[in-house]
N, C-alpha and C positions, 0 to 999 in steps of 0.2 A: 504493500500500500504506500508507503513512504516513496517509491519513485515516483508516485503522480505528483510528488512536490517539485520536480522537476521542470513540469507540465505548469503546474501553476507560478513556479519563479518566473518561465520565461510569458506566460501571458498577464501576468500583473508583477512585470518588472520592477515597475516604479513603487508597490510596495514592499515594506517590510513581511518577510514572510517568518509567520512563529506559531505554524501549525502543530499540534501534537497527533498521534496517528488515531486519535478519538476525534479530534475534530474535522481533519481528512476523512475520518469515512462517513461521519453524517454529513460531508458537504460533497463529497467527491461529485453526485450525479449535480449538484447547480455548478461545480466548478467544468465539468464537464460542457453544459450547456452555453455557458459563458466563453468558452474554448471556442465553441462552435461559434457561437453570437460574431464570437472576431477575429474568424478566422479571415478576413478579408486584410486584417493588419498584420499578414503573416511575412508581408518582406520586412517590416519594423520588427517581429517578434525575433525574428533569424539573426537580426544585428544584435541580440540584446547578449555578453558573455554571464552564461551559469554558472556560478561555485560554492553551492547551497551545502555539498557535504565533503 
């Protein structure tokens, strides 16, 4: 479960991320939706460098 933080560093870059793996999986399916919602800013998301762990 914890790699979907990967997913969500790079679509909500500009925030702080400080999920716990309980808060990841009641959120997973809206973080999901939200992935999709913007997936249209995927050349912006691809610039963003991850180093969450």
């Amino acid at each position: 479960q914890t790699r979907v933080l990967h997913i969500v560093g790079v679509n909500l870059s500009e925030h702080v991320i400080t999920m716990d793996e309980e808060y990841l999986h009641n959120s997973k399916f809206t973080i999901l939706n939200q992935i999709d919602e913007e997936h249209s800013q995927k050349s912006v998301m691809q610039q963003r460098t991850i180093s969450m762990f």
